[in-house]
C-alpha positions as CSV (number, residue, x, y, z in Angstrom):
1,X,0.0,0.0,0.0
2,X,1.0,3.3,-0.9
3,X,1.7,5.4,2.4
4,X,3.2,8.8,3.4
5,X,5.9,10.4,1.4
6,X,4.6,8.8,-1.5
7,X,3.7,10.2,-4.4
8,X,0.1,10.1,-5.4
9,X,-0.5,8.0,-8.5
10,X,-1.5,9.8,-11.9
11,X,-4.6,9.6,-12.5
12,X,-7.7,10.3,-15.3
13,X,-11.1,8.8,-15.2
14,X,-14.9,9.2,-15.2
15,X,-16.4,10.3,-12.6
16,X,-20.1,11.2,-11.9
17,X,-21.0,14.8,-11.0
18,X,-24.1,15.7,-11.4
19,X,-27.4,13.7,-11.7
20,X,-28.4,16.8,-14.1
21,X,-29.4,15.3,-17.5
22,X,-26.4,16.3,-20.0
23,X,-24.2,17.0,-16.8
24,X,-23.6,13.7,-15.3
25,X,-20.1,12.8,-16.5
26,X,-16.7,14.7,-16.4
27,X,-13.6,13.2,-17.1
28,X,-10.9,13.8,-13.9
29,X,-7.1,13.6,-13.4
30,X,-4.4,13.6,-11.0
31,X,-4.0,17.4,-13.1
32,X,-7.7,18.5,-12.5
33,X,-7.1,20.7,-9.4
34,X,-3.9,22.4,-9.1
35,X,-2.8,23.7,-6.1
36,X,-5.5,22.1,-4.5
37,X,-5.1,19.7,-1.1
38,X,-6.8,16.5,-2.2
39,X,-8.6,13.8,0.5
40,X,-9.2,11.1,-1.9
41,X,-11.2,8.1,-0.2
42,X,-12.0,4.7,-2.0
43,X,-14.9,2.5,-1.3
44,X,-15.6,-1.2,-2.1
45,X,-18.6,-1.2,-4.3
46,X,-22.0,0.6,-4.8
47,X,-25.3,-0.8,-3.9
48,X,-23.8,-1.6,-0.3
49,X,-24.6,-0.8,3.1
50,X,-21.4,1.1,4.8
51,X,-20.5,2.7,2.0
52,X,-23.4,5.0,1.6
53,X,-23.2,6.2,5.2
54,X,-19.2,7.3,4.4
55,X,-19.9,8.4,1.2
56,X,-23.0,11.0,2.6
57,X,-20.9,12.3,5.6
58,X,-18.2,13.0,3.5
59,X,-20.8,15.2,1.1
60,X,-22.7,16.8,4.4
61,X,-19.3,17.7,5.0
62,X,-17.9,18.7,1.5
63,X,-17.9,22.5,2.8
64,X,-15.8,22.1,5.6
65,X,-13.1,20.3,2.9
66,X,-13.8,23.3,0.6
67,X,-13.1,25.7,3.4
68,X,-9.7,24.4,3.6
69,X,-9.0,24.7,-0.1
70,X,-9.3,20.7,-0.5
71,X,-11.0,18.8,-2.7
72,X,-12.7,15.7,-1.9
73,X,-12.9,12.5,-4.5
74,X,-14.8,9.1,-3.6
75,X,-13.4,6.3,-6.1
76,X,-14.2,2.4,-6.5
77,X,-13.8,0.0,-9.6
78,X,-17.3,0.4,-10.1
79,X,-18.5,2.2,-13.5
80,X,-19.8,6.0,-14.1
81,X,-23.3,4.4,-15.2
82,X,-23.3,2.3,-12.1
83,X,-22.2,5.2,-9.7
84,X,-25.0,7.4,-11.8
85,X,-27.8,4.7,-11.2
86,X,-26.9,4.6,-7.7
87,X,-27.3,8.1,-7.1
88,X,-30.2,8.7,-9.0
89,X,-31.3,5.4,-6.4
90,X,-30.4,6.4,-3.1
91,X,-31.8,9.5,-1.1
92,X,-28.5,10.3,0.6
93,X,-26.1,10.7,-2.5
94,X,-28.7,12.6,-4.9
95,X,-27.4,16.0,-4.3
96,X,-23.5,14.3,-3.7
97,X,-21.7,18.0,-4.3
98,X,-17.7,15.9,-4.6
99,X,-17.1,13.4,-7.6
100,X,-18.0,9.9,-7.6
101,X,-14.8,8.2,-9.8
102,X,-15.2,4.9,-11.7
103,X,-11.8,2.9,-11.7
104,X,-13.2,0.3,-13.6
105,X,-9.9,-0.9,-14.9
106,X,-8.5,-1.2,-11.0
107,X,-5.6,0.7,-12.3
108,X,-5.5,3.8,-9.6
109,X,-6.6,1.2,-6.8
110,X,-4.0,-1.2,-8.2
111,X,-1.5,1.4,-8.1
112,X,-2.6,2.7,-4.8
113,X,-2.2,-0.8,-3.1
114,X,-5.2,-1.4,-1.9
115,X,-7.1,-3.8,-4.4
116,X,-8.5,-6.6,-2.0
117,X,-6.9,-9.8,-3.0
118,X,-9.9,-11.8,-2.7
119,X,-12.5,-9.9,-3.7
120,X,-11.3,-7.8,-6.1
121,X,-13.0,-4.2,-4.8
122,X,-10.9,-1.5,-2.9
123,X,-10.5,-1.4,0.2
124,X,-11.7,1.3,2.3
125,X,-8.8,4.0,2.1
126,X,-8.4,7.1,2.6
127,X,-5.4,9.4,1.7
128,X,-4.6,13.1,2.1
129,X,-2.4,14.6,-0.5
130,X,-0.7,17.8,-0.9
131,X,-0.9,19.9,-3.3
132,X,2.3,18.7,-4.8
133,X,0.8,15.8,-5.2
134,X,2.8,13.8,-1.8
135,X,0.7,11.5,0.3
136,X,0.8,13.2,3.7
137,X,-1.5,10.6,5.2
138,X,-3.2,7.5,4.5
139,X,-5.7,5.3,6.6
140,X,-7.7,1.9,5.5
141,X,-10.1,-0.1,7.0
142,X,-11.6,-3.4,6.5
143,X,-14.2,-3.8,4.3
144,X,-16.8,-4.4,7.1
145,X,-15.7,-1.2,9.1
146,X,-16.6,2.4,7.8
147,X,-13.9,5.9,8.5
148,X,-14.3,8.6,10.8
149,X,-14.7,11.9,8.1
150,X,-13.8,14.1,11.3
151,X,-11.0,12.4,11.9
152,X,-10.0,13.4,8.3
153,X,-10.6,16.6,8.5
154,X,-8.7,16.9,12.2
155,X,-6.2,15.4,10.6
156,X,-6.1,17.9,7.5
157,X,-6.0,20.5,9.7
158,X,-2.9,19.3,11.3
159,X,-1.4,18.5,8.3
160,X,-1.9,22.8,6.8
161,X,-0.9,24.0,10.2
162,X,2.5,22.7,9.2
163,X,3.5,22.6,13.0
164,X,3.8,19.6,15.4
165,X,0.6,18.4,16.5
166,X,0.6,16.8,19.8
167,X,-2.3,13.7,20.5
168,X,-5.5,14.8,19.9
169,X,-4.9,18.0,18.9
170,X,-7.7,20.2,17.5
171,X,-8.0,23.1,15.0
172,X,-7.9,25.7,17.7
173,X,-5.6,23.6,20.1
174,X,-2.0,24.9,20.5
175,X,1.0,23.4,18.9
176,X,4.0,22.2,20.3
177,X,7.0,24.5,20.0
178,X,10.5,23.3,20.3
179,X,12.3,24.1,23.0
């Protein structure tokens, strides 16, 4: 698995963006949104239970990314036409305001590390990536068990104050200063 100090894969692949008829589709890359922090989070497959739950939290929370000049991007090997149907489906991800990205060919979740070896679906990672494109922090769970998206976004904060962050520190919480 890809971890920190890595550099991002390159990227470019479908995504779904809009359930708008004519404005569904929109081809994304690794080059879509420079200068940009990224939080990139994968999910197994559509149609699921856990999934859903991450995938609405993370768009209930898309302003809170946005505030801090990020961009959020939910990917799994499934296709654009599934990820559309499934929108179009479920209450919770009709008005999705971040990207839905189909690596249908496995190649970023391949690339990333985190194909599961059995099952052939991605894992549940998540990764936070500067804008120069270096992985400054990565997570994944089991399938079964779904992220925290505060716990991203505490940890994205740590990440831009570019200070040391002591345990359970909190945007607002002092940092540690070297003696």
């Amino acid at each position: 698995m890809l971890g920190v100090r890595d550099q991002f894969p390159q990227f470019k692949l479908q995504s779904v963006v809009s359930i708008e008829k004519g404005k569904e589709f929109a081809e994304l890359s690794s080059d879509s949104f420079p200068g940009k922090w990224l939080v990139v989070f994968f999910w197994p497959m559509d149609f699921t239970f856990v999934c859903p739950t991450e995938i609405a939290e993370f768009g209930r929370k898309n302003g809170e990314f946005t505030d801090r000049d990020t961009q959020v991007l939910g990917v799994s090997t499934d296709t654009q036409f599934v990820h559309l149907a499934w929108r179009k489906d479920h209450n919770d991800l009709r008005g999705l305001p971040i990207p839905m990205v189909a690596d249908t060919k496995r190649e970023l979740t391949t690339a990333c590390g985190i194909l599961h070896p059995e099952e052939g679906v991605a894992l549940r990672a998540t990764y936070i990536v500067d804008p120069q494109g270096v992985i400054r922090w990565a997570s994944v769970n089991d399938l079964k068990v779904g992220r925290n998206v505060d716990e991203v976004i505490r940890v994205l904060d740590a990440l831009q104050t570019d200070e040391l962050c002591p345990c359970n520190w909190k945007d607002g919480d002092a940092t540690l200063k070297v003696a």
